[in-house]
C-alpha positions in Angstrom: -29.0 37.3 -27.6 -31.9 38.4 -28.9 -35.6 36.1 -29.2 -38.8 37.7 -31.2 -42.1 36.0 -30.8 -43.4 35.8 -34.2 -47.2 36.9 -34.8 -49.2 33.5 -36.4 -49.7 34.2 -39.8 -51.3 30.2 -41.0 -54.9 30.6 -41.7 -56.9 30.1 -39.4 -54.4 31.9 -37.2 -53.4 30.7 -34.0 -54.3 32.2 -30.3 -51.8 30.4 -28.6 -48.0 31.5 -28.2 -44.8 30.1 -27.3 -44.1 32.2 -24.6 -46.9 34.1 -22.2 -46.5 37.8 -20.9 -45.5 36.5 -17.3 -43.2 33.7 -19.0 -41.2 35.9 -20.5 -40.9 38.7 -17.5 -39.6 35.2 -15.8 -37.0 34.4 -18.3 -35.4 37.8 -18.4 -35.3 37.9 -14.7 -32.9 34.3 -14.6 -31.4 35.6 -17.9 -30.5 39.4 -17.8 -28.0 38.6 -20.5 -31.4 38.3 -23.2 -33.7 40.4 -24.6 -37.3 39.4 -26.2 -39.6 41.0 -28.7 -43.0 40.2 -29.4 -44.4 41.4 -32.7 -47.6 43.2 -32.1 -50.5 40.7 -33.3 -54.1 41.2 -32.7 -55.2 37.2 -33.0 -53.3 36.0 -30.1 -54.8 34.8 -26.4 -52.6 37.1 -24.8 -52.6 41.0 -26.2 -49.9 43.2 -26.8 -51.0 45.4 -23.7 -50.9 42.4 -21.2 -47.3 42.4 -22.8 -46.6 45.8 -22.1 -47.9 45.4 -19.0 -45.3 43.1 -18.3 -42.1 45.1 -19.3 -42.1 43.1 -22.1 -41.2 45.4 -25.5 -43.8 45.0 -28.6 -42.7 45.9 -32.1 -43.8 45.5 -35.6 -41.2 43.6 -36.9 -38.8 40.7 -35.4 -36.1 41.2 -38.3 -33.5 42.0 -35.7 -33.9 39.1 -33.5 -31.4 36.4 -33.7 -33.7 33.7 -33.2 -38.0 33.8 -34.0 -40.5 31.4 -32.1 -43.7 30.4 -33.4 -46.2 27.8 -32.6 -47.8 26.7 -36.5 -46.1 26.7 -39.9 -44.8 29.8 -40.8 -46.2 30.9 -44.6 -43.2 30.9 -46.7 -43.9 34.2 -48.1 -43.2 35.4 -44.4 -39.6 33.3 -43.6 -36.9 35.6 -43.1 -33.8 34.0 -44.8 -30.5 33.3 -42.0 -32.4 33.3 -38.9 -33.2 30.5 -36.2 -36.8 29.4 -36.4 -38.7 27.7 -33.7 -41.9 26.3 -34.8 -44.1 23.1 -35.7 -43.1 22.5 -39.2 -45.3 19.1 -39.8 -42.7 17.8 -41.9 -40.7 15.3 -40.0 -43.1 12.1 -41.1 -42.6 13.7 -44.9 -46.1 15.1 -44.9 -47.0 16.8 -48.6 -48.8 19.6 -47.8 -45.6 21.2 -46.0 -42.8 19.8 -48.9 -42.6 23.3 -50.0 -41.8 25.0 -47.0 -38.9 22.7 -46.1 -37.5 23.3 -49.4 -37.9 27.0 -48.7 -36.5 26.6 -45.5 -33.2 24.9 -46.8 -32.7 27.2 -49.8 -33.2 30.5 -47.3 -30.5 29.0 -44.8 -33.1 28.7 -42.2 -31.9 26.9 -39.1 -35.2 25.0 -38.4 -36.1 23.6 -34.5 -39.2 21.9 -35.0 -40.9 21.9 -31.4 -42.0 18.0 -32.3 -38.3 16.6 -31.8 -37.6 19.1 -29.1 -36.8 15.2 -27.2 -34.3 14.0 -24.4 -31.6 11.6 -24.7 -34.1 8.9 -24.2 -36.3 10.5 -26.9 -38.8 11.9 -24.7 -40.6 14.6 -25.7 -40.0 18.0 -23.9 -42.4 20.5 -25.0 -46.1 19.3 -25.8 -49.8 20.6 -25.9 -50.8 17.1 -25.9 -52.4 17.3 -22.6 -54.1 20.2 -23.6 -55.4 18.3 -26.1 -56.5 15.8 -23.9 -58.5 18.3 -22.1 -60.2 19.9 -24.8 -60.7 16.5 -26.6 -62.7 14.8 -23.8 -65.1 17.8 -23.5 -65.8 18.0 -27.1 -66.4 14.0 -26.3 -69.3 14.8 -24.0 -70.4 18.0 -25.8 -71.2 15.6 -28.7 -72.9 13.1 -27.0 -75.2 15.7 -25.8 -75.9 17.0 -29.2 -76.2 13.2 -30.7 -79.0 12.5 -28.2 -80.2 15.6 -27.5 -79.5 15.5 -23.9 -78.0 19.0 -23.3 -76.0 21.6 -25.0 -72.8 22.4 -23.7 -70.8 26.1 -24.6 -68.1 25.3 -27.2 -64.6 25.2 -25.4 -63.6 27.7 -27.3 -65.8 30.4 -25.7 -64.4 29.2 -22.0 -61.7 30.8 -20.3 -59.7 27.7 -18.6 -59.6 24.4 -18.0 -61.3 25.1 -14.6 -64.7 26.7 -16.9 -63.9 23.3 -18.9 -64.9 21.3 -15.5 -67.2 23.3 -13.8 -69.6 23.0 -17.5 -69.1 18.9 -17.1 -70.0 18.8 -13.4 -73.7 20.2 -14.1 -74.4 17.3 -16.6 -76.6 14.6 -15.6 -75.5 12.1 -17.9 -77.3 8.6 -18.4 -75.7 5.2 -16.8 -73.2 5.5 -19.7 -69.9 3.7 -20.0 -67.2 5.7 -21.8 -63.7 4.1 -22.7 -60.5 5.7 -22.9 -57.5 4.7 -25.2 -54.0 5.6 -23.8 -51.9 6.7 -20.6 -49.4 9.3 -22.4 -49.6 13.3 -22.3 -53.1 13.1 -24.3 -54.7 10.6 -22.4 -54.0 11.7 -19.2 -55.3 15.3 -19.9 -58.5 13.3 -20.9 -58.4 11.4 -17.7 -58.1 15.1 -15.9 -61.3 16.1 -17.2 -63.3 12.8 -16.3 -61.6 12.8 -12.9 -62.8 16.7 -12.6 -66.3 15.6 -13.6 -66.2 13.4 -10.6 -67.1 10.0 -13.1 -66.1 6.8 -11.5 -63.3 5.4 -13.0 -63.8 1.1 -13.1 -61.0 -1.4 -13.9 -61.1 -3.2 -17.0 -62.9 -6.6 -15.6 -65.4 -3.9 -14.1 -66.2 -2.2 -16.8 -66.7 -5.2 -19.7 -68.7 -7.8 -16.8 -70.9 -5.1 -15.0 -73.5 -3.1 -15.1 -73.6 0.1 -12.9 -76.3 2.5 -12.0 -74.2 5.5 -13.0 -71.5 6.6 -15.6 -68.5 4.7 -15.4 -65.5 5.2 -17.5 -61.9 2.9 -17.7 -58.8 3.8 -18.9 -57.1 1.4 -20.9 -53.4 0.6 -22.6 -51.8 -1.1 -25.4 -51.7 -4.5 -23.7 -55.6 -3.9 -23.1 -57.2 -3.5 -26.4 -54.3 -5.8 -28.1 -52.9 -8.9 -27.9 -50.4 -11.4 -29.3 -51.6 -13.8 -32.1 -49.7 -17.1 -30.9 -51.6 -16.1 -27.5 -48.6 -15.4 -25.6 -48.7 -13.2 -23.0 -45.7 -10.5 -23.4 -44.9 -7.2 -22.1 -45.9 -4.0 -23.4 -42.2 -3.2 -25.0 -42.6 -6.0 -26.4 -45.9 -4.7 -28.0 -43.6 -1.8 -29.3 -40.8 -3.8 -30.6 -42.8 -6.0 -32.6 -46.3 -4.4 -33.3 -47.0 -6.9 -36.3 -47.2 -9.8 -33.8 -50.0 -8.5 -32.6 -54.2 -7.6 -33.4 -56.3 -5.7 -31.6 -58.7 -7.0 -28.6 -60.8 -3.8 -28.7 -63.9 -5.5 -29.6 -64.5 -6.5 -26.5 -64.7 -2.8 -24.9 -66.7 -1.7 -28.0 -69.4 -4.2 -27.5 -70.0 -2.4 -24.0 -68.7 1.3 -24.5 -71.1 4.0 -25.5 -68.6 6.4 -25.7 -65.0 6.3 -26.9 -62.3 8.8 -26.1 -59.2 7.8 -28.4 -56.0 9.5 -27.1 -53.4 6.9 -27.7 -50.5 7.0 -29.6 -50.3 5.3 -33.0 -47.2 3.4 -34.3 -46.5 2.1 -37.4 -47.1 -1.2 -37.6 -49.5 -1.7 -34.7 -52.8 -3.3 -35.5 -55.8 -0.9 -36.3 -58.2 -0.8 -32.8 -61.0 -1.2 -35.2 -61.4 -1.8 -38.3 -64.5 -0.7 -40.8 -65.5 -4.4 -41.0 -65.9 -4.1 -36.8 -67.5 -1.2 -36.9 -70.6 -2.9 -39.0 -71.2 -5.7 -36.2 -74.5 -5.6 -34.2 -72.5 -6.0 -31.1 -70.3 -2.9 -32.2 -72.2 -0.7 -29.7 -70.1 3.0 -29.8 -72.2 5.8 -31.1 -69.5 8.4 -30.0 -66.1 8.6 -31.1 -63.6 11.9 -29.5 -60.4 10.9 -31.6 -57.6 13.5 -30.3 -55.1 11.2 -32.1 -57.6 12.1 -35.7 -55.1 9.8 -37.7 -57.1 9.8 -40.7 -57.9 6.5 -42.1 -56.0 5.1 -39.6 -57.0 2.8 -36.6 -60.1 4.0 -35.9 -61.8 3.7 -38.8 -64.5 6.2 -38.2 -62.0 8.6 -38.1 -62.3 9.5 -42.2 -61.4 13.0 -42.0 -60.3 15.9 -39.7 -62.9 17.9 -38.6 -62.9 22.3 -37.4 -63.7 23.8 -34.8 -66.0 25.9 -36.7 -67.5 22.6 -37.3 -66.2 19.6 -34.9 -68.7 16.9 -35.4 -69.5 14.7 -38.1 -71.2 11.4 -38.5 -69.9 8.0 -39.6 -72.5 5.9 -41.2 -70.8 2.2 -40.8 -72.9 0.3 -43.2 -72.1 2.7 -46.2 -68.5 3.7 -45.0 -69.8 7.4 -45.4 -69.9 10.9 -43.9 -73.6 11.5 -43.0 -75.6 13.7 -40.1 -74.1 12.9 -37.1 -77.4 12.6 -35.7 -78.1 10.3 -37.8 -80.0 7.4 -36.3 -77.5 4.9 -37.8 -74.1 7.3 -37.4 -71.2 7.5 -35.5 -70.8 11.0 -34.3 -67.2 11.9 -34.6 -65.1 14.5 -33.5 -61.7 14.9 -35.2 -60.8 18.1 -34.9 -56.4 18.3 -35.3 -56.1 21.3 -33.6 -57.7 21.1 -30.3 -55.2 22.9 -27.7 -56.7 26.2 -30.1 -59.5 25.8 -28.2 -57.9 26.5 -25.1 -55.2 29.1 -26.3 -54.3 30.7 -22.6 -53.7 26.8 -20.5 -51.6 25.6 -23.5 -49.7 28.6 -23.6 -48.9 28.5 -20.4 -48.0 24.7 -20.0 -45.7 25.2 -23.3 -44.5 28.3 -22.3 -43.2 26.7 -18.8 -41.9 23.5 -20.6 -39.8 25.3 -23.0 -38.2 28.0 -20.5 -37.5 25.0 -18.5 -35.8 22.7 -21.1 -35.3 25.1 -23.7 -33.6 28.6 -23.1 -31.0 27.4 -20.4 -29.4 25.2 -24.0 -29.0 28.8 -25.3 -26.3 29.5 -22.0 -25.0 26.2 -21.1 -23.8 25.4 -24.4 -26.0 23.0 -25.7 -25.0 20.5 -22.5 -28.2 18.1 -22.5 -28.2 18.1 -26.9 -31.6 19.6 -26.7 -30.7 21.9 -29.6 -28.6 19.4 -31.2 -31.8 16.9 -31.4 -33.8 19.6 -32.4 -31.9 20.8 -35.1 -33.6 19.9 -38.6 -31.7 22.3 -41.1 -28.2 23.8 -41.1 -26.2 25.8 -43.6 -28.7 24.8 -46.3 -29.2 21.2 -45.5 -30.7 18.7 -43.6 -28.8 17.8 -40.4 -27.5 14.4 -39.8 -30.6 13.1 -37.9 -32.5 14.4 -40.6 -31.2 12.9 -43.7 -34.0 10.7 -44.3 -35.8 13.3 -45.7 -34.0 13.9 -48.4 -35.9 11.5 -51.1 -39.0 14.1 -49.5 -37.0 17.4 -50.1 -36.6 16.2 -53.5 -40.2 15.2 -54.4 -39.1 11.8 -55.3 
């Protein structure tokens, strides 16, 4: 069997890859029965000399390679028809902008794996950057707060090395007595949580944080059952939250009315009440003047949230009176940071973690035939249609 890592061709291109230099060297050492190819790419983290250094063979095409990983979209101009594709394809929630390339992918005989619904029995997700977004996102938090106030100037993440760089930047900031909440306890928000931790900011429990006052930074981390609660009153538990989202509205007021920054790396599901809305964001008492949103679900639950943002150009404000995009330093603004990309920023950590998830969950389903269903799950596209799990996408396939 033979695996080609694919050179990222989506604009901006990528630095990160599925597989790093030593990850691979491990995975032909437990599998002598494979061989993998990396096309020679020059955008990458990792070079095609620290893959050569390795043992690891670099070439200019992947055409012979039974199955080709990627991290982004491929371009459809650049999918090779009857070959196995690993990549995010951004299609499974029947997003637009990608309708095209699944239609391409069906009528090339592609056998799509999107990395998104690479999941265990119990749905769990196997291979993520989310914690590396986590990271990146809660640094770009603080970054902007420096650059609203004019308090300091951090480096962007993106011209750091490792997460380790990340931290050592955040520990010479003498920040103001500032309270800073953070929204979810999942991949994202616990890579958030590893920065603030890093930092050394004192983390405060929730009756802490919204009663006192402290004579240094403080920051809580907070879940569903926090920020929301029932509408009859009822006090329920959190799968109950997720069974039945539309019994519920959100209680995030009261953190907001304290916070002065707001690190948003929960999950959103459908259904679940907005954590605030446009109307909340006009109160006097709405006191946030920084909003890091890793989720970035546009238009979505936190309504400053209006649009992604780059990293070229992270920050934007949120003026809450008009509902519009102004100077994030703004007096009246928000300062937002919504950038949908952030594990870019830190192309050699989320490499790495990827890279160690999917050898580990992934390549043994290419030997073991398929045992745990990994593949199976994964599976979006066979034979020119849309696998059983996959049907629903039909009505999207066909533009209806």
């Amino acid at each position: 069997m033979k695996i080609g890592i694919i050179k990222e061709r989506k604009s901006p291109p990528d630095r990160r890859v599925v597989l790093s230099p030593k990850e691979c060297k491990r995975i032909l050492k437990k599998y002598p029965q494979l061989t993998i190819n990396v096309e020679s790419s020059e955008d990458r983290f990792f070079t095609d000399e620290d893959y050569k250094n390795e043992g690891i063979k670099v070439v200019n095409n992947v055409l012979d390679c039974d199955v080709l990983l990627g991290v982004k979209e491929v371009p459809i101009n650049y999918l090779v028809p009857n070959k196995k594709y690993f990549f995010f394809s951004h299609t499974i929630k029947k997003q637009k902008y990608n309708r095209k390339l699944l239609q391409s992918i069906l009528s090339k005989n592609i056998e799509l794996y999107d990395h998104e619904v690479i999941v265990n029995k119990k749905g769990q997700r196997l291979v993520a950057f989310g914690r590396y977004a986590g990271i990146v996102g809660a640094y770009n938090g603080f970054r902007t707060y420096g650059l609203k106030f004019k308090l300091f100037e951090l480096p962007k993440a993106e011209t750091l090395h490792d997460q380790l760089m990340l931290i050592h930047e955040l520990q010479k900031l003498k920040l103001p007595n500032i309270k800073v909440v953070l929204t979810g306890k999942g991949r994202v928000g616990n890579g958030a949580k590893e920065m603030l931790k890093g930092m050394g900011m004192r983390k405060v429990n929730v009756k802490e944080f919204l009663e006192k006052t402290f004579d240094e930074p403080v920051y809580v981390q907070i879940d569903v059952l926090d920020y929301n609660k029932r509408k009859d009153g009822l006090v329920k538990t959190q799968s109950d939250f997720f069974d039945n989202p539309t019994e519920y509205e959100s209680n995030f007021m009261r953190f907001a009315k304290v916070a002065d920054l707001y690190i948003a790396g929960h999950f959103y599901g459908d259904g679940a009440p907005y954590i605030f809305t446009r109307e909340d964001a006009k109160l006097k008492e709405f006191n946030i003047k920084v909003v890091a949103d890793i989720s970035c679900d546009i238009d979505g639950p936190v309504a400053c949230t209006i649009r992604s943002s780059t990293i070229a150009k992270p920050i934007y404000g949120y003026n809450p009176q008009t509902e519009k995009e102004v100077d994030f330093k703004n007096k009246q603004a928000i300062a937002v940071m919504a950038v949908d990309n952030l594990p870019c920023e830190l192309p050699k950590d989320a490499s790495e973690g990827f890279g160690d998830s999917f050898a580990k969950n992934v390549i043994p389903a290419f030997f073991n035939n398929d045992d745990e269903g990994v593949l199976y799950r994964a599976r979006m596209t066979e034979n020119g249609k849309l696998t059983e799990r996959y049907r629903y996408l039909q009505d999207y396939v066909d533009g209806k």
